[in-house]
N, C-alpha and C positions, 0 to 999 in steps of 0.2 A: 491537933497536928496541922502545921502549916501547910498548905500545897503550894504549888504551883497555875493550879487551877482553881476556878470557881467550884462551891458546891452547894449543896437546898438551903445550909446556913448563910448563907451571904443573900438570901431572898426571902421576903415575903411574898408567900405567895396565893396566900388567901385573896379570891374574886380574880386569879389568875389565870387563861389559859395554858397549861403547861402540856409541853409534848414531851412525850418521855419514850421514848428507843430503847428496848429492853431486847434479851436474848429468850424466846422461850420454844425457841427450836427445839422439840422434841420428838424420840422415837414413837413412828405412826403406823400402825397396821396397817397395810395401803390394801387391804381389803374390807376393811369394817370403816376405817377411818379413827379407830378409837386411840385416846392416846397412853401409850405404854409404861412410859416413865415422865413425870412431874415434874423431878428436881429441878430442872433449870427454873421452870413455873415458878416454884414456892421462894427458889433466890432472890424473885422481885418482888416480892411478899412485902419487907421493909419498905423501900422506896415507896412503892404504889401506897402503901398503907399512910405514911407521913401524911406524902403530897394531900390524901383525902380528907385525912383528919384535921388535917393543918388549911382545909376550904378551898384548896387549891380545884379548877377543875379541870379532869384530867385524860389527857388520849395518847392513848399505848398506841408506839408504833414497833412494828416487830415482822420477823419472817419466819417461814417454816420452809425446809430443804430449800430445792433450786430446780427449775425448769427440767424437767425433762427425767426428774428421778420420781419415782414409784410413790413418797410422802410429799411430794410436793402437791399441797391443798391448801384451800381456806383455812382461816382460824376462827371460823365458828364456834369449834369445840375448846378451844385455847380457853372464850369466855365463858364457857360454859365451865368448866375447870377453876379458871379463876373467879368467877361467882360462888363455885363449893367451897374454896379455899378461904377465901375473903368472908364467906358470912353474908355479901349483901350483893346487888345487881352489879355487874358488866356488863352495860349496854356493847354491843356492834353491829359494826356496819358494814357490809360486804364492798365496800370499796375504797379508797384513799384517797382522792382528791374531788369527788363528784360531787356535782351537786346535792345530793343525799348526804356525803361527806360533811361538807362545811354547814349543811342545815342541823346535821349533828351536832357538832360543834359548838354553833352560834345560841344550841337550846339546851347547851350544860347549865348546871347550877351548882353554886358551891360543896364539893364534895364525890360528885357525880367521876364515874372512871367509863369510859368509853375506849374500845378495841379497836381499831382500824383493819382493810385486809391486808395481807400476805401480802408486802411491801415488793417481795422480791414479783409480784403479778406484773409488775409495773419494769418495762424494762431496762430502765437506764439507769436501775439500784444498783445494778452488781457491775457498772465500766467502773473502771479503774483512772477517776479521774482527781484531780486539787480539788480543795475543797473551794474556792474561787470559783475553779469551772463548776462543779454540784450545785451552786449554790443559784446559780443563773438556769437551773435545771427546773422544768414545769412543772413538777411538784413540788420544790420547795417556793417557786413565785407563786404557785398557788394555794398553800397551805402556809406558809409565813404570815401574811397578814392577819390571821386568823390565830396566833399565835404567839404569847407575852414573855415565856422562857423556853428554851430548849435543854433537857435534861437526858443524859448520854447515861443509860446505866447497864450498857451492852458490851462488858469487860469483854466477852469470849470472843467478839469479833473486832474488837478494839485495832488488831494489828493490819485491818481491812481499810480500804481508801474507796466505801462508800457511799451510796449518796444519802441517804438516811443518817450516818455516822458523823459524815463531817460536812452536809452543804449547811447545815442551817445556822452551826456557828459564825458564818459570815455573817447572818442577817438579824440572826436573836441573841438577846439576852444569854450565854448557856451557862452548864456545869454538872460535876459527872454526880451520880447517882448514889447511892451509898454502896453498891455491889463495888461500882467502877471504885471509887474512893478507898472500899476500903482493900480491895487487890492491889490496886498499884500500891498503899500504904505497908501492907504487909507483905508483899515481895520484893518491895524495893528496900526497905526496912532488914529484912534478914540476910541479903545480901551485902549491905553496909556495912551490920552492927553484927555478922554470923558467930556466934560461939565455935570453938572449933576442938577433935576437928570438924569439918565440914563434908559433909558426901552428897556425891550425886548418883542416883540409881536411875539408870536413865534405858528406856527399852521401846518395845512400840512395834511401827512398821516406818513411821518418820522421819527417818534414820536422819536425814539431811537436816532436821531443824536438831535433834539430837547433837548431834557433831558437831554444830555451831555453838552451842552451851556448851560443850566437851572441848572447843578450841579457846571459847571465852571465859571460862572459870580457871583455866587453867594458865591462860597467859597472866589472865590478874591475878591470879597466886588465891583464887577465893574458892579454890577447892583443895581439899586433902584426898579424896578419894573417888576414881568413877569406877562404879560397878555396872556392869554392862550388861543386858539382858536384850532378847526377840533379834530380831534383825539386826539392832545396832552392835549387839554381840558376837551376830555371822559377820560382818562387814569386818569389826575388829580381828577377828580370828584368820579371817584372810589375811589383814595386813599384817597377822603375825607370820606368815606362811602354812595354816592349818590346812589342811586338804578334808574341807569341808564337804565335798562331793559336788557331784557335776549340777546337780537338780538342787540343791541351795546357792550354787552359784549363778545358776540361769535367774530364779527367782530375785536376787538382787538387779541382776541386768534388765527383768521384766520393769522393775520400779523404777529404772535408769538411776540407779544407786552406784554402777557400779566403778565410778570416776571417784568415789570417797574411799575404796581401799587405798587409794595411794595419801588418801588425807589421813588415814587410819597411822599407814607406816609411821609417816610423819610424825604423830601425834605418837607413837609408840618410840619411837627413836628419841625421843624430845621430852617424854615426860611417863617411861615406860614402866616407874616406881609406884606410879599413881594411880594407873589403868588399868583395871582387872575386869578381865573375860574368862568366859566356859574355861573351866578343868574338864568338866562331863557336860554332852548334853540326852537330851530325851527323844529317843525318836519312836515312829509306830510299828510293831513288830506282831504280823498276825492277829490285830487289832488291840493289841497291850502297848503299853507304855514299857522301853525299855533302855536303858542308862547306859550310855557310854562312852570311854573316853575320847577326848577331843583325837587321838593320834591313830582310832581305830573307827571313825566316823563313815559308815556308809553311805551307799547313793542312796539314798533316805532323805524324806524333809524332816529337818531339825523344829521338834514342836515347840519346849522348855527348855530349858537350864537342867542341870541333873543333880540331884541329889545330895553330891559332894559340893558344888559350885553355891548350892543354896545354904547347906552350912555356914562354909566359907562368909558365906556375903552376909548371914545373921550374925557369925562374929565381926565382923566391922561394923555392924548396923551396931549393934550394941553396944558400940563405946564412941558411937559419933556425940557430938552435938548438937548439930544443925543437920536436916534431913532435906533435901529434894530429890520428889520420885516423880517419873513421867512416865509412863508408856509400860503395856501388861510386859511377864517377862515369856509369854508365850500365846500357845492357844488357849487362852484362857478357857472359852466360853464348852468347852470339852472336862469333862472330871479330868480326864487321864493324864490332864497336862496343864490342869491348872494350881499343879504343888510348887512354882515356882511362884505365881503370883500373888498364890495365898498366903503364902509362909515368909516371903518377902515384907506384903503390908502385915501381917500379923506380930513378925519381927520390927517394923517403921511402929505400928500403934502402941507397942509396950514398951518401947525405949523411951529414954528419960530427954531425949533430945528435941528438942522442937523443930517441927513437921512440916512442909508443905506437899502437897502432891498434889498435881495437874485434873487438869478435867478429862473428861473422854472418858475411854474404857478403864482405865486405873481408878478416877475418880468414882464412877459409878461401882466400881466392884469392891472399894473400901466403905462405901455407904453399904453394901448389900452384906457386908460382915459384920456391918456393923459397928464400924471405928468412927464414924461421923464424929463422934463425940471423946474419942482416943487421939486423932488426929488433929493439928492445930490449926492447919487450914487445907480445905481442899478446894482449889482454885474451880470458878465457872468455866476457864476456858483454858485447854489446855497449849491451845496454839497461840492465843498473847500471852502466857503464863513463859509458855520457854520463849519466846520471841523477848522476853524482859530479860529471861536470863541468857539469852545470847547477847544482850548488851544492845539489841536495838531498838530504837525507839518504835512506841506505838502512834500511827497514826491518827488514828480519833484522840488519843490523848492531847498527842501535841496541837491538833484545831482546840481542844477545850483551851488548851494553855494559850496560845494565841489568843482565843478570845479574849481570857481574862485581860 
């Protein structure tokens, strides 16, 4: 498949130093330190595995949370993980550019995968600057010359302006990763070339990147259907006039959500054959789970979708073609109210239509049913995932394309 960017095929990279930026941000016990879930880890399984076999040598650079939250640590344990997974040594090094660092480095041998630390330690990873400006940034003048290619295979944060993401393509050789390579191929791809019809099951707490996919598939005529679930569903129902209650409507206004009812209207006035929200939803009643109609909705938080609304949305699932799902359709991570999420992706994995759904809590909760292998793609990252289907471009993509 042609890109527009560089990738490992366009290099040799045996007796190379190759730096490679991956995603392996994972949930961290911030008591034990232990790590919770894997998946993103074993995502760079492929990449990491080429680069080594293929003589390359090789240094992960990567981050875990961000300053000030509870899992923000070292990635000690990351190598330790990725030694079990791999079969053979990850070396690391508790720091990124120190002189410890670059001694690392300079005493790889063909094959060798060395970890760098928690990038975001460092604090001028996370401004918001060009990749021009990054690239003039003391990490990257200090770990570039130490460095033959720059490999970007960090789709999930792809839509982020970086300094690990996009300073080094100013100065190296780059190109994306097989993760990166092969998301933007297959979401840009089923977008293009969608069977139809086409549906979007779009839910979460996100609402605001939701509604931008829900304005952009919809002006380009590349959806036939949005099914609406979690928040993005309260927000709709308001802009239908539903009288959602007073304690779901403050909840919106806590997330400063609450300027897209009138985007909602909008979007219902304009394309209101398309759009489907709650019939029923679910709310807590003496600690049960209890259904009811959208026009008898108490002051109650709205958990799920109800019953009737999950029906409904199994028969559209079942005669789609093309599927994108983003965001749970409720409290998932509760029994009592995760019959919309379940029954949703369990209706997405046995339809005959081909599949995408996002990372995050939806991705993780179709792996844990065990559709991994039902599903035809479940995206690494769910915030460049809709950021594609909102139609805007990714930022570390487009530094890869400019490099090229």
């Amino acid at each position: 498949m042609a890109t527009d960017f560089k990738t490992i095929d366009d290099f040799d990279v045996r007796g190379k130093q190759v730096l490679v930026r991956i995603d392996i941000n994972s949930p961290v016990d911030p008591n034990t330190g232990i790590i919770l879930d894997d998946l993103r880890i074993k995502g760079h399984i492929e990449t990491i595995e080429e680069l080594s076999h293929k003589g390359a040598k090789v240094i992960l650079l990567a981050h875990q949370s961000r300053p000030g939250k509870a899992d923000f640590t070292t990635l000690r344990r990351h190598a330790d993980r990725l030694t079990q997974i791999l079969g053979f040594e990850v070396d690391y090094v508790d720091s990124i550019f120190s002189a410890d660092a670059i001694n690392a480095i300079e005493n790889l041998i063909n094959g060798d995968i060395l970890l760098l630390e928690n990038v975001r330690f460092f604090s001028e990873e996370s401004l918001s600057r060009s990749p021009e400006q990054h690239s003039k940034s003391l990490l990257v003048s200090s770990l570039a010359p130490y460095i033959d290619i720059f490999i970007n295979d960090a789709f999930a944060t792809a839509h982020r302006s970086h300094l690990s993401l996009v300073g080094f393509t100013k100065v190296v050789p780059s190109a994306a990763g097989r993760i990166m390579e092969k998301e933007i191929g297959i979401i840009t791809h089923a977008i293009e070339n969608d069977e139809r019809p086409s549906i979007f099951v779009l839910g979460g707490v996100k609402a605001d990147d939701s509604i931008e996919v829900i304005e952009n598939v919809l002006r380009n005529e590349a959806a036939d259907s949005i099914l609406t679930t979690g928040l993005v569903a309260n927000i709709f129902l308001k802009g239908a006039n539903v009288k959602i209650g007073e304690v779901n409507e403050n909840f919106i206004k806590s997330r400063d959500y609450y300027y897209l009812v009138d985007k909602a209207k909008e979007l219902i006035k304009d394309y209101g054959d398309k759009i489907f929200y709650p019939e029923d939803v679910a709310i807590e009643d003496k600690g049960n789970r209890l259904d009811v109609d959208i026009n008898d909705i108490p002051n109650k938080p709205i958990f799920d979708v109800g019953i009737r609304t999950i029906e409904k949305y199994r028969e559209i699932i079942k005669n789609a073609k093309t599927i994108f799902a983003n965001g749970p359709a409720g409290v998932f991570e509760d029994p009592n109210f995760s019959i919309g999420t379940d029954d949703i992706l369990n209706a997405i994995a046995n339809s005959s239509a081909f599949t995408i759904v996002g990372g995050g809590h939806i991705g993780a909760a179709a792996v844990a049913m065990g559709f991994d292998n039902k599903i035809e793609h479940i995206s690494s990252g769910g915030g460049a995932s809709i950021s594609l289907l909102a139609g805007k471009k990714l930022i570390a993509v487009e530094a890869l394309k400019n490099a090229k």
